[in-house]
LOPAMI-758251 format. One record per residue (C-alpha): residue number from 0; x, y, z. Coordinates in nm, 2 decimals, m for minus. Example, Ala and Ser with C-alpha at 12.3 -4.5 7.8 and 13.67 -1.06 7.14 Angstrom:
BEGIN
+------+--------+--------+--------+
| bafi |     px |     py |     pz |
+------+--------+--------+--------+
|    0 |   1.23 |  m0.45 |   0.78 |
|    1 |   1.37 |  m0.11 |   0.71 |
+------+--------+--------+--------+
This chain:
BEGIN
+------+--------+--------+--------+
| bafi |     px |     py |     pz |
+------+--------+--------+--------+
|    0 |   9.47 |   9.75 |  11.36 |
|    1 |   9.74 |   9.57 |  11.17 |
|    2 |   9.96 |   9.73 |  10.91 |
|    3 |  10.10 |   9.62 |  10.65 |
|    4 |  10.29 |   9.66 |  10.28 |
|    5 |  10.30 |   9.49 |   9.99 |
|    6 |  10.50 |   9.42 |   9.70 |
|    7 |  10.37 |   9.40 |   9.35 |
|    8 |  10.64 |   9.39 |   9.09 |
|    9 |  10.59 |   9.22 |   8.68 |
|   10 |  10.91 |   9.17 |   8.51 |
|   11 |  10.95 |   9.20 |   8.15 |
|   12 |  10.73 |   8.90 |   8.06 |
|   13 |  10.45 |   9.02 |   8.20 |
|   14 |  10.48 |   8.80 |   8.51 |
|   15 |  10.36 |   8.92 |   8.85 |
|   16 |  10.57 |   8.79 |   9.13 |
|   17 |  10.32 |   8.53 |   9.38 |
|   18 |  10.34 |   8.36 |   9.66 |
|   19 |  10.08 |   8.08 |   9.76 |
|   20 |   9.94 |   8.03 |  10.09 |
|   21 |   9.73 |   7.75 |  10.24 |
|   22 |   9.48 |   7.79 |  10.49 |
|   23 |   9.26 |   7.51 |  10.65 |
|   24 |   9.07 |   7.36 |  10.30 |
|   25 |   9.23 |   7.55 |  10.13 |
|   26 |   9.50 |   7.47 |   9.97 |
|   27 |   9.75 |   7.70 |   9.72 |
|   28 |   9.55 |   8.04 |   9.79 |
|   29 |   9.78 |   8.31 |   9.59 |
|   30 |   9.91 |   8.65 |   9.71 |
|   31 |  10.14 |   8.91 |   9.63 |
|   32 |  10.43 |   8.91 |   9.89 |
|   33 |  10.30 |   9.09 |  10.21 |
|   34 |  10.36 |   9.11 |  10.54 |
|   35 |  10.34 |   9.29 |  10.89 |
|   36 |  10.49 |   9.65 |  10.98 |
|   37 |  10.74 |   9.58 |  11.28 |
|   38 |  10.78 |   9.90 |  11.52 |
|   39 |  10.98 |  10.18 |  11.41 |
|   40 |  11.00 |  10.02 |  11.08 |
|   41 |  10.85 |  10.24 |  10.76 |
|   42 |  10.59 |  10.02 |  10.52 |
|   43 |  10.88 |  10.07 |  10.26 |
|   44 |  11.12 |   9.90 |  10.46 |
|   45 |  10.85 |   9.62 |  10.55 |
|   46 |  10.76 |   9.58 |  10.17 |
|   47 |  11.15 |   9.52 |  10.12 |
|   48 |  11.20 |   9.33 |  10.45 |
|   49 |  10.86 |   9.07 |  10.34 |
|   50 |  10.97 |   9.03 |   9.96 |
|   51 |  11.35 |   8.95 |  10.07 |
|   52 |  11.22 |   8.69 |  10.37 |
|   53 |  11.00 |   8.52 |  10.15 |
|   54 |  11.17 |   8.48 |   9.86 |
|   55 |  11.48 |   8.57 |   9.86 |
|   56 |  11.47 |   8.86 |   9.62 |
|   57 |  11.59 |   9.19 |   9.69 |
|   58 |  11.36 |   9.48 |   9.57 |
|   59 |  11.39 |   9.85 |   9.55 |
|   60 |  11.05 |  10.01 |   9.62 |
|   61 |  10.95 |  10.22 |   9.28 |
|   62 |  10.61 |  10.41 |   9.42 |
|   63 |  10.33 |  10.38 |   9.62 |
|   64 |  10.04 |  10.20 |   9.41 |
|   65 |   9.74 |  10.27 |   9.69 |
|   66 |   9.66 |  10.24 |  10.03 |
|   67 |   9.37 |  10.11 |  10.18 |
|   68 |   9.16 |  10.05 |  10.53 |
|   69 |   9.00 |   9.70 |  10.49 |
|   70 |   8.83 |   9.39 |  10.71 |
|   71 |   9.03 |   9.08 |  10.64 |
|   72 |   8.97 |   8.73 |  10.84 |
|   73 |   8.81 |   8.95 |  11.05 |
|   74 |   9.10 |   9.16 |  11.17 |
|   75 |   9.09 |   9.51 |  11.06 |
|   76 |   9.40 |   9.62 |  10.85 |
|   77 |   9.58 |   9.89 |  10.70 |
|   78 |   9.79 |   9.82 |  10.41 |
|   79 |  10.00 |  10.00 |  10.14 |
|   80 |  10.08 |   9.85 |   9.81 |
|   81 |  10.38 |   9.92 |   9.61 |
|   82 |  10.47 |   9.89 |   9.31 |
|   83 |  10.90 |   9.73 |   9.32 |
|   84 |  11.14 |   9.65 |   9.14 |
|   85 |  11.38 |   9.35 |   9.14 |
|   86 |  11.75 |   9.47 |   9.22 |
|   87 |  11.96 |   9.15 |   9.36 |
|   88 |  11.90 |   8.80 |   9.52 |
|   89 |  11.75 |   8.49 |   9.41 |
|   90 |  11.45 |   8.27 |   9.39 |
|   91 |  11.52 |   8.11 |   9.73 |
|   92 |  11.24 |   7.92 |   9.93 |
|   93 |  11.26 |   8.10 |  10.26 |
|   94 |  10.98 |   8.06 |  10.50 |
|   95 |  11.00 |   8.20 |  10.86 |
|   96 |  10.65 |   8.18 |  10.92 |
|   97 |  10.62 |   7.82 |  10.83 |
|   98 |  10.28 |   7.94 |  10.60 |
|   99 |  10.44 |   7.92 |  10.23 |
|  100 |  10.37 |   7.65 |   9.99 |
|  101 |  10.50 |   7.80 |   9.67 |
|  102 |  10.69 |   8.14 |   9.50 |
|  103 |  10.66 |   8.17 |   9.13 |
|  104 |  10.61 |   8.39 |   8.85 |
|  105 |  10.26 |   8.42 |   8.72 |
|  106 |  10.14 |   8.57 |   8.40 |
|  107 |   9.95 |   8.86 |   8.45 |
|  108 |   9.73 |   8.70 |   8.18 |
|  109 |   9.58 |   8.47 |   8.50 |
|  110 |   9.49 |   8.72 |   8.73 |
|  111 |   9.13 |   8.64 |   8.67 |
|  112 |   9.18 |   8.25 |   8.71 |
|  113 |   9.40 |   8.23 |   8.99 |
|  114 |   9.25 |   8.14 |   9.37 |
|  115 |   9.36 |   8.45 |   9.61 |
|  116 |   9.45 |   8.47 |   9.94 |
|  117 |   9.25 |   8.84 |   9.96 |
|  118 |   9.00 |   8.89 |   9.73 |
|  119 |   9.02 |   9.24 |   9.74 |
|  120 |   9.38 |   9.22 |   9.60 |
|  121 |   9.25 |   9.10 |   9.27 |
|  122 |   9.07 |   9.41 |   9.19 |
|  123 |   9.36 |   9.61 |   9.29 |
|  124 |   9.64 |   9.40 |   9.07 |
|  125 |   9.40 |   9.46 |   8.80 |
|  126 |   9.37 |   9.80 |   8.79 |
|  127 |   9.74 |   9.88 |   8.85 |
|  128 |   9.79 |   9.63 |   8.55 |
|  129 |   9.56 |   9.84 |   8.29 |
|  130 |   9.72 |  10.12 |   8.44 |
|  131 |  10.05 |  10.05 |   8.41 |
|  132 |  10.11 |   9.83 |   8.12 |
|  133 |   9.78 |   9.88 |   7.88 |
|  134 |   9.66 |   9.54 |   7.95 |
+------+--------+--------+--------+
């Protein structure tokens, strides 16, 4: 089973942090940052570890938002989402994996209309918006 964390921080404009994704016909699929849990590595650390990689932010992890067992491409996957904040770094287009086509700023107001990597995570970004900020 993979594992995995992700990061779901909105700074004061209501923007949720994005990054887009392409897979084959299918170009600019959009995801929060994410990433795999390496060994003896918590899924704090990873959420920290991903955000800074991929974008060049550095992020202090605020609380767990949920966790969740799910099927994804086929591959069965364990993944904790957290809810960050933005401490240090920079907007820096950093790509180890070679898979990133764009990091950005999206309004939360676009959830709905945006194409996602994981469909699941719309439902989750939705609820942890009318949650947290009364959306």
């Amino acid at each position: 089973m993979w594992r995995g964390s992700a990061a779901i921080c909105i700074n004061e404009k209501n923007e949720i942090l994005m990054v887009a994704q392409e897979k084959p016909n299918e170009p600019e699929l959009w995801s929060v940052p994410s990433g795999g849990v390496k060994e003896n590595e918590t899924f704090e650390d990873c959420c920290i570890r991903e955000v800074f990689e991929e974008m060049g932010y550095i992020i202090k992890v605020i609380t767990k938002v949920i966790e969740r067992n799910t099927t994804t491409y086929g591959v069965d996957v364990h993944i904790k989402y957290f809810e960050a904040e933005i401490i240090g770094g920079g907007r820096t287009f950093q790509d180890p994996d070679g898979l990133i086509l764009d990091i950005c700023w999206k309004p939360i107001s676009q959830i709905n209309d945006l194409k996602l990597m994981f469909e699941d995570e719309r439902e989750i970004l939705l609820n942890y918006i009318k949650a947290k900020i009364h959306y």
